[in-house]
C-alpha positions as protocol buffer text, in pm:
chain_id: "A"
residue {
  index: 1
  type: UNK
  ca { x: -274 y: 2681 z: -202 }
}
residue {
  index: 2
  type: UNK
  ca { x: -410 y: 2349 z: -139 }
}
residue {
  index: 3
  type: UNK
  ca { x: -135 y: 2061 z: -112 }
}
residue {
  index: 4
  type: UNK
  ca { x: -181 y: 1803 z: -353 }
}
residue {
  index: 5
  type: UNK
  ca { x: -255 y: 1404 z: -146 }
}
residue {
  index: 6
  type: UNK
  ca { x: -34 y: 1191 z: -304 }
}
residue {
  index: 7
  type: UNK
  ca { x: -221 y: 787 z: -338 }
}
residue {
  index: 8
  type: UNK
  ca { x: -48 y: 589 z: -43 }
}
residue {
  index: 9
  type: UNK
  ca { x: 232 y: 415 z: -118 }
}
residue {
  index: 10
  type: UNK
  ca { x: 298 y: 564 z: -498 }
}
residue {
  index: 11
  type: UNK
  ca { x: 635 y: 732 z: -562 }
}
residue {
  index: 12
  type: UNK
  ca { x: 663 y: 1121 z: -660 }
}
residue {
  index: 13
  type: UNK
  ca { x: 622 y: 1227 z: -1011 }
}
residue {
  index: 14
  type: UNK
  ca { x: 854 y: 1487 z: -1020 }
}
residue {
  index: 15
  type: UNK
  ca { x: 1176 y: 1332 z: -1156 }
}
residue {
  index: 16
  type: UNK
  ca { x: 1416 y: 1630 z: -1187 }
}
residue {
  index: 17
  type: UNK
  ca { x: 1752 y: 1566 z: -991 }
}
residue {
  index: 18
  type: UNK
  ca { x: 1682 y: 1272 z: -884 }
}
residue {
  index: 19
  type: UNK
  ca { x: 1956 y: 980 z: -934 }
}
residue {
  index: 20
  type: UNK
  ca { x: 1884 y: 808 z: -1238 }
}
residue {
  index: 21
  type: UNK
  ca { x: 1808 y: 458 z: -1002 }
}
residue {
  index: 22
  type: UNK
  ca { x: 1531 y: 643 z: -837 }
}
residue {
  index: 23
  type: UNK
  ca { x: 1396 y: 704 z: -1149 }
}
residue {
  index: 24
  type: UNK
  ca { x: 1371 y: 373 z: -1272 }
}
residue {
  index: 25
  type: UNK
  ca { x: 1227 y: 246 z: -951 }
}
residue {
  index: 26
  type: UNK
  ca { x: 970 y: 514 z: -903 }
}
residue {
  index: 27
  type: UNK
  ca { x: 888 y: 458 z: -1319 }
}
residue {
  index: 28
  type: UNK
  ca { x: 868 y: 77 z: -1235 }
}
residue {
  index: 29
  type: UNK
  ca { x: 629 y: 97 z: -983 }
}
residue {
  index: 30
  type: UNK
  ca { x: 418 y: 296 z: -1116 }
}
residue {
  index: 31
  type: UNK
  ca { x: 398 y: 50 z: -1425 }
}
residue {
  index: 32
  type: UNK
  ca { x: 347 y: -213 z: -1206 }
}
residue {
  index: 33
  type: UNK
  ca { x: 71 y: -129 z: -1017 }
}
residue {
  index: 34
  type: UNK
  ca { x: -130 y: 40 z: -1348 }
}
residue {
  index: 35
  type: UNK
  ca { x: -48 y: -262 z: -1567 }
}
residue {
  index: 36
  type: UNK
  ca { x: 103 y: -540 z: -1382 }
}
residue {
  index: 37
  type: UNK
  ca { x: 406 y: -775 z: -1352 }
}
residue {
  index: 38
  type: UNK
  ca { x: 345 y: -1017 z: -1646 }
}
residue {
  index: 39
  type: UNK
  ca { x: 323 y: -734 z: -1903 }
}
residue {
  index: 40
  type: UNK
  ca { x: 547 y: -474 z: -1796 }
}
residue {
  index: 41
  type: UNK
  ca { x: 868 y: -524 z: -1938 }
}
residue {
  index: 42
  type: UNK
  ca { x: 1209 y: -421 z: -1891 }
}
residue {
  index: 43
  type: UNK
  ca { x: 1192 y: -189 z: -2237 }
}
residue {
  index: 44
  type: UNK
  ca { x: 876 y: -22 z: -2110 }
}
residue {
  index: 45
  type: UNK
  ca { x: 1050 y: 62 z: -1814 }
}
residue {
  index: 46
  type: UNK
  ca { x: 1367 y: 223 z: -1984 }
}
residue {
  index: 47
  type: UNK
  ca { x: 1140 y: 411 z: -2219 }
}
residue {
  index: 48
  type: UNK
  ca { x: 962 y: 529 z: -2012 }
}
residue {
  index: 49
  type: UNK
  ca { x: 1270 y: 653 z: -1794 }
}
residue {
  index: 50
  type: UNK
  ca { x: 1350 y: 799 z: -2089 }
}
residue {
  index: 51
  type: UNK
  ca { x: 1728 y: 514 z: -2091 }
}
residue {
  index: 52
  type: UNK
  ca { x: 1834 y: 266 z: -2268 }
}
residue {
  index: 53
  type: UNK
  ca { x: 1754 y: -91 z: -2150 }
}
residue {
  index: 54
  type: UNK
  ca { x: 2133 y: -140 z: -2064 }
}
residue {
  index: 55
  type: UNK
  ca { x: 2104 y: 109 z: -1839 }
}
residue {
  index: 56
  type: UNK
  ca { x: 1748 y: -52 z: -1640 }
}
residue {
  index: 57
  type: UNK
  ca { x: 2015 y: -354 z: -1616 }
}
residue {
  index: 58
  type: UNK
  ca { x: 2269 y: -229 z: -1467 }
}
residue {
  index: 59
  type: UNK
  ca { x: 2081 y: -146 z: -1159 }
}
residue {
  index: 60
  type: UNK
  ca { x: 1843 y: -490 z: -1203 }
}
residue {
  index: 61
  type: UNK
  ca { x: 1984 y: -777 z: -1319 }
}
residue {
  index: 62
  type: UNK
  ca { x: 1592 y: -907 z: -1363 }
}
residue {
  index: 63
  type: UNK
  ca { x: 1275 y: -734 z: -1354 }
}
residue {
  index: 64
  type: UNK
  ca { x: 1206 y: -931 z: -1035 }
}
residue {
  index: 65
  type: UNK
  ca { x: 1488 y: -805 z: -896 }
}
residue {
  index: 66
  type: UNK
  ca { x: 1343 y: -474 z: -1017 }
}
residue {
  index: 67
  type: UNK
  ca { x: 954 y: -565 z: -898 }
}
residue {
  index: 68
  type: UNK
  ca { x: 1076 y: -661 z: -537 }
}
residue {
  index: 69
  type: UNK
  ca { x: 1263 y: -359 z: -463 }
}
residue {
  index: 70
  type: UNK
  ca { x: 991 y: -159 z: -618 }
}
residue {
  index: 71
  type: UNK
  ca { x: 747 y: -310 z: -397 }
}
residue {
  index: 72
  type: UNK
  ca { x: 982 y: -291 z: -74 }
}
residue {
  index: 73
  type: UNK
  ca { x: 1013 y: 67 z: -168 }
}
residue {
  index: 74
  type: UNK
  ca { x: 661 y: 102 z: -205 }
}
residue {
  index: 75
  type: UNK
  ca { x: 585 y: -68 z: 142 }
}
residue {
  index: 76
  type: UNK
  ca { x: 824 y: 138 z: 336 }
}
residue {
  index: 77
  type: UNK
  ca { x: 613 y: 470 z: 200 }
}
residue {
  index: 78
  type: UNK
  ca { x: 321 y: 332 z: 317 }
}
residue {
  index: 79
  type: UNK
  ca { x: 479 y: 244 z: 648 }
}
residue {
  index: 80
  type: UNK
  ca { x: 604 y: 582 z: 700 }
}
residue {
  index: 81
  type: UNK
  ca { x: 261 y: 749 z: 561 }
}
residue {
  index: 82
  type: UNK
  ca { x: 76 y: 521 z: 816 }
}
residue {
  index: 83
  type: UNK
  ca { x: 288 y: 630 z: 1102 }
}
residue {
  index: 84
  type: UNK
  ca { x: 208 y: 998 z: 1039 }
}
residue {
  index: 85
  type: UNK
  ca { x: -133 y: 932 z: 1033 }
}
residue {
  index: 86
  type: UNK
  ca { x: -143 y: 685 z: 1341 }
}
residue {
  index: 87
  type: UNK
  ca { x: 136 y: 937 z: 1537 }
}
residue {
  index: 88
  type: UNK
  ca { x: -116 y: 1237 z: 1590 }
}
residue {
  index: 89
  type: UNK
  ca { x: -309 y: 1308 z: 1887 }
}
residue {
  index: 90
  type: UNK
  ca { x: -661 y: 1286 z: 1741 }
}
residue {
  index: 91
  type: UNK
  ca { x: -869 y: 974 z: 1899 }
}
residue {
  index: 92
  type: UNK
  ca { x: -770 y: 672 z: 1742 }
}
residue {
  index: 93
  type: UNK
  ca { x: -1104 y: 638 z: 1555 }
}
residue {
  index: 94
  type: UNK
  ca { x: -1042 y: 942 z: 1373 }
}
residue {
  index: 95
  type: UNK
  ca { x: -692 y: 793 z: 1301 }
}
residue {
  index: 96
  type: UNK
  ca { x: -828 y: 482 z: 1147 }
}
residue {
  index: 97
  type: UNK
  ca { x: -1037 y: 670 z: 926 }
}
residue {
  index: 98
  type: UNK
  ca { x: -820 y: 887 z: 801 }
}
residue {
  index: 99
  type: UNK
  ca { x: -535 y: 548 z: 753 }
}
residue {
  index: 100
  type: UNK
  ca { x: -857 y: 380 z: 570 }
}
residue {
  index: 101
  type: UNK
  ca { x: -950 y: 650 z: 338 }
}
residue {
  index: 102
  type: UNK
  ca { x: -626 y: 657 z: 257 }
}
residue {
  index: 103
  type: UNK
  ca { x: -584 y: 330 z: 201 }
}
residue {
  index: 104
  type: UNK
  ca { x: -925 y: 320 z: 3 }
}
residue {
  index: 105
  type: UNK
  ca { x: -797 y: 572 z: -247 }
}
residue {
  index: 106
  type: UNK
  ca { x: -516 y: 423 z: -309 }
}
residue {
  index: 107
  type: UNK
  ca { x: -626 y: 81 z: -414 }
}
residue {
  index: 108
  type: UNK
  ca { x: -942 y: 165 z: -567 }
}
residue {
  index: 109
  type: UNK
  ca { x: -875 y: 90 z: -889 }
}
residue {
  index: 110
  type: UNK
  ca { x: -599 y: -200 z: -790 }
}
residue {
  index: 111
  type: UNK
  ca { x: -666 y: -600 z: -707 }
}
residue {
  index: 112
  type: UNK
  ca { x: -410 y: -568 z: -477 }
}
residue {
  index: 113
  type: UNK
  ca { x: -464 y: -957 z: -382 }
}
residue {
  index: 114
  type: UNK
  ca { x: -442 y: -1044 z: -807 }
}
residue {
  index: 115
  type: UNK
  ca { x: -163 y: -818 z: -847 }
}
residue {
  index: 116
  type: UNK
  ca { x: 78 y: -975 z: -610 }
}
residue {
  index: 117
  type: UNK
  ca { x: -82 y: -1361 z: -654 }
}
residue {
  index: 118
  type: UNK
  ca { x: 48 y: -1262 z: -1089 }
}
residue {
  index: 119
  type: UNK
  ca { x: 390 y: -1132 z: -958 }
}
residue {
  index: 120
  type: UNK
  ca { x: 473 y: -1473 z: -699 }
}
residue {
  index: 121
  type: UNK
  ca { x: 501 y: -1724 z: -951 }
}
residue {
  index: 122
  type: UNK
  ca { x: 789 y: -1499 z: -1079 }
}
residue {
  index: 123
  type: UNK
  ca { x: 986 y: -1438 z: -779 }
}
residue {
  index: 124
  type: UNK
  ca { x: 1189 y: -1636 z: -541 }
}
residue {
  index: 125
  type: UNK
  ca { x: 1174 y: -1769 z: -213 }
}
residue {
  index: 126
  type: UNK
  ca { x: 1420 y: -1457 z: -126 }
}
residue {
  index: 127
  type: UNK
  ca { x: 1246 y: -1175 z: -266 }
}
residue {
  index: 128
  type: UNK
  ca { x: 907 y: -1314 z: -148 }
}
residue {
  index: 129
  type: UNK
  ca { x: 1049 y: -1288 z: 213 }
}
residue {
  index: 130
  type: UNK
  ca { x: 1163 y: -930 z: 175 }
}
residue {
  index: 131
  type: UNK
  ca { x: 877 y: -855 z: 40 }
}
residue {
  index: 132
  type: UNK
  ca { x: 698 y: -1027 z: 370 }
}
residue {
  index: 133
  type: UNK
  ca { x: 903 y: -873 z: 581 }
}
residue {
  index: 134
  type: UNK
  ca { x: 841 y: -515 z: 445 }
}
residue {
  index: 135
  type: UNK
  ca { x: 427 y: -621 z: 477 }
}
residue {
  index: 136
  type: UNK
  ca { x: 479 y: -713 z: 808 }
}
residue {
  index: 137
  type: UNK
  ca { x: 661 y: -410 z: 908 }
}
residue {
  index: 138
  type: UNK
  ca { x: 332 y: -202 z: 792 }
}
residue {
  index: 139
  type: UNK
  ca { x: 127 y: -409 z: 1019 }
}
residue {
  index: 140
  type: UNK
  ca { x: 375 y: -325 z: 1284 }
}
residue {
  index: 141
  type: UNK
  ca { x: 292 y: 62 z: 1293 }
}
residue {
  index: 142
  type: UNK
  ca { x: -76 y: -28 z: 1329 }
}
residue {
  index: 143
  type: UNK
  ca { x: -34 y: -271 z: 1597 }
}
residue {
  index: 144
  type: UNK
  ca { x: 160 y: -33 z: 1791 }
}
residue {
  index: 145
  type: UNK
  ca { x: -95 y: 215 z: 1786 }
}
residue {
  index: 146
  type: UNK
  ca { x: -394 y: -89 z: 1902 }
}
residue {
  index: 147
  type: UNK
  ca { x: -143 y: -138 z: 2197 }
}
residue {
  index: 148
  type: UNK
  ca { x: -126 y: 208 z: 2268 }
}
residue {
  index: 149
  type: UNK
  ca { x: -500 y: 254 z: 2272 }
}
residue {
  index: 150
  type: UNK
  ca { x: -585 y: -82 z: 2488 }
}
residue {
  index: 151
  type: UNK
  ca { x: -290 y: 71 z: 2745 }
}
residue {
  index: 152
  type: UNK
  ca { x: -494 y: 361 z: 2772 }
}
residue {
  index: 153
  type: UNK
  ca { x: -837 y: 286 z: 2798 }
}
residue {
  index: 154
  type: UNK
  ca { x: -977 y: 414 z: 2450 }
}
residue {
  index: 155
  type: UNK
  ca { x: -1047 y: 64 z: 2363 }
}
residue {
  index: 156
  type: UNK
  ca { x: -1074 y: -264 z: 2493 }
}
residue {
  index: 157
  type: UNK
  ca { x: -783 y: -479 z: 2613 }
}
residue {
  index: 158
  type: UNK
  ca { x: -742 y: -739 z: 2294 }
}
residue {
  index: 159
  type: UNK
  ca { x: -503 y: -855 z: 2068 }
}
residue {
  index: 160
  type: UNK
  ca { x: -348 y: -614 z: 1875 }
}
residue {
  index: 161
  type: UNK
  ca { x: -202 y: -801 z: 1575 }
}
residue {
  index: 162
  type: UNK
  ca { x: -522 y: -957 z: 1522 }
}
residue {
  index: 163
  type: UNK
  ca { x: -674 y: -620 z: 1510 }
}
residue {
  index: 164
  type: UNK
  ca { x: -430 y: -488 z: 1258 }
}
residue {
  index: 165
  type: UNK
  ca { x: -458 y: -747 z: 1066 }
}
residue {
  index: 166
  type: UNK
  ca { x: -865 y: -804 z: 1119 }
}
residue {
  index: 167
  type: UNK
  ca { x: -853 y: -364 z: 995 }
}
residue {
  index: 168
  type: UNK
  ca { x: -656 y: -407 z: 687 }
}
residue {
  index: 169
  type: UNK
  ca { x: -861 y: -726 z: 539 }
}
residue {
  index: 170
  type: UNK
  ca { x: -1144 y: -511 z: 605 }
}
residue {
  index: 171
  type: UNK
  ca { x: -1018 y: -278 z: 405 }
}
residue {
  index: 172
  type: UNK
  ca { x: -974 y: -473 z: 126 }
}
residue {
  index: 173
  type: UNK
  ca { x: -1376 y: -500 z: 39 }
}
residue {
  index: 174
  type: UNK
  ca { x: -1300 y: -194 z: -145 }
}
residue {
  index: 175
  type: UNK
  ca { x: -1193 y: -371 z: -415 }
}
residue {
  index: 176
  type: UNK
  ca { x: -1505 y: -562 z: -445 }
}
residue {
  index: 177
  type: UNK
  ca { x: -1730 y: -558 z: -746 }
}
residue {
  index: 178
  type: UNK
  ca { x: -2039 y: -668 z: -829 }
}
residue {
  index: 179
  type: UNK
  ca { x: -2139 y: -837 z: -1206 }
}
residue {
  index: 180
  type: UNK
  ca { x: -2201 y: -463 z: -1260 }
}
residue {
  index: 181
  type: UNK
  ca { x: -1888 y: -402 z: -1196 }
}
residue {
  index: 182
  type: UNK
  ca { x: -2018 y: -158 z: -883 }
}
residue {
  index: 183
  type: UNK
  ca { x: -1871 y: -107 z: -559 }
}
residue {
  index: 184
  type: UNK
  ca { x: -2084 y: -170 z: -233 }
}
residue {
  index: 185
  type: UNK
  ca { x: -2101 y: 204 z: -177 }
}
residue {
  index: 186
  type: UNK
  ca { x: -2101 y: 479 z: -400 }
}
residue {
  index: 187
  type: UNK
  ca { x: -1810 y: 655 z: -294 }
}
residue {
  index: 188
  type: UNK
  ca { x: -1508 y: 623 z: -104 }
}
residue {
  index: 189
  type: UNK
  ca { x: -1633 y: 846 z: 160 }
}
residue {
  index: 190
  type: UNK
  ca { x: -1933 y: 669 z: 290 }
}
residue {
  index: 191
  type: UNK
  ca { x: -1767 y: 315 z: 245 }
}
residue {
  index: 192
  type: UNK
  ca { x: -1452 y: 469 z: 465 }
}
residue {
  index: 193
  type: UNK
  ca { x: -1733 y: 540 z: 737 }
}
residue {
  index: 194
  type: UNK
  ca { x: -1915 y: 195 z: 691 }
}
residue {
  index: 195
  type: UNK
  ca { x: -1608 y: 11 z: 724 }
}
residue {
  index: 196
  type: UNK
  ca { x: -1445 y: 185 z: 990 }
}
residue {
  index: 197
  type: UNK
  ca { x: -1772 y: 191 z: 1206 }
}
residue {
  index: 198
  type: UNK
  ca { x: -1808 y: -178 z: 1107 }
}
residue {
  index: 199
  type: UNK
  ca { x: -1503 y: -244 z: 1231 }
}
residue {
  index: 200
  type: UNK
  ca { x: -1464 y: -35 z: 1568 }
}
residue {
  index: 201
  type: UNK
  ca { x: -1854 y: -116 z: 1649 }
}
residue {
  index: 202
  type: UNK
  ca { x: -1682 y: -510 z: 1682 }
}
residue {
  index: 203
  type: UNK
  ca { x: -1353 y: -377 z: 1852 }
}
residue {
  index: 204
  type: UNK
  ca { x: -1577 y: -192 z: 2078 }
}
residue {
  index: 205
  type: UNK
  ca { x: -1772 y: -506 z: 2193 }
}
């Protein structure tokens, strides 16, 4: 039986036994990232939960308390899911483009930039800094596994953060969209390939 891919970063679906402040987060998120922070209200969230609103507010006093903990959350999956696929033993091309396909499929249908620029207005100076640390923590994993390549010779001595950093705002011309409203490559595949070779085609030189 095939295992089902979960998107990067988005919580489980399956909410059987799991504490009822799990629920909410992994409900919350979810309604964040398909309809975003200005219309997704704390009702929504407890009806969707399938709890009263009371109950939403007892573990968030605000819904961005509740947004910045469900984007921490979030971050810290995509951390760990990162790490597994930067930890193998495959070359690190083949790393990076399994990291950016997964990253690709993930935020295809998300304005990851819009989402978070319609959120920060909202939040303050404290949850925007745990939500910056949790980013940079992401960048982290990736940087260690530049280092780890330039120490051994698979690619040129550089500067890692750069790179990490240089990879992932590559990765975000898969949002792009034309007046047509179409990508610059027809499917996720071939842009995955086009970006990464784009990318490691500079590294390389």
């Amino acid at each position: 039986m095939q295992r089902e891919i979960r998107p990067l970063g988005r919580p489980r679906q399956d909410h059987q036994n799991k504490p009822t402040k799990t629920v909410i987060l992994d409900v919350a998120t979810q309604l964040f990232l398909d309809k975003g922070y200005q219309v997704v209200s704390m009702d929504d969230v407890a009806k969707e939960c399938g709890v009263t609103k009371a109950t939403v507010y007892y573990y968030y006093k605000t819904k961005a308390d509740l947004f910045t903990d469900a984007m921490v959350q979030m971050m810290l999956r995509i951390k760990k899911r990162i790490f597994d696929i930067l930890s193998t033993d495959k070359p690190l091309k083949d790393r990076l483009l399994e990291f950016a396909k997964a990253h690709l499929e993930a935020t295809v249908d998300i304005d990851i930039n819009g989402f978070m620029k319609e959120a920060k207005t909202s939040l303050s100076n404290e949850q925007l800094q745990q939500m910056k640390e949790a980013e940079d923590k992401m960048y982290e994993v990736l940087e260690l596994a530049l280092t780890a390549a330039m120490e051994k010779g698979e690619v040129p001595q550089g500067h890692p953060q750069l790179g990490a950093h240089a990879f992932v705002s590559l990765l975000t011309i898969g949002n792009y969209r034309d007046a047509g409203q179409k990508p610059i490559f027809p499917s996720i595949d071939e842009m995955t390939e086009q970006i990464v070779d784009f990318y490691w085609n500079g590294l390389g030189n």
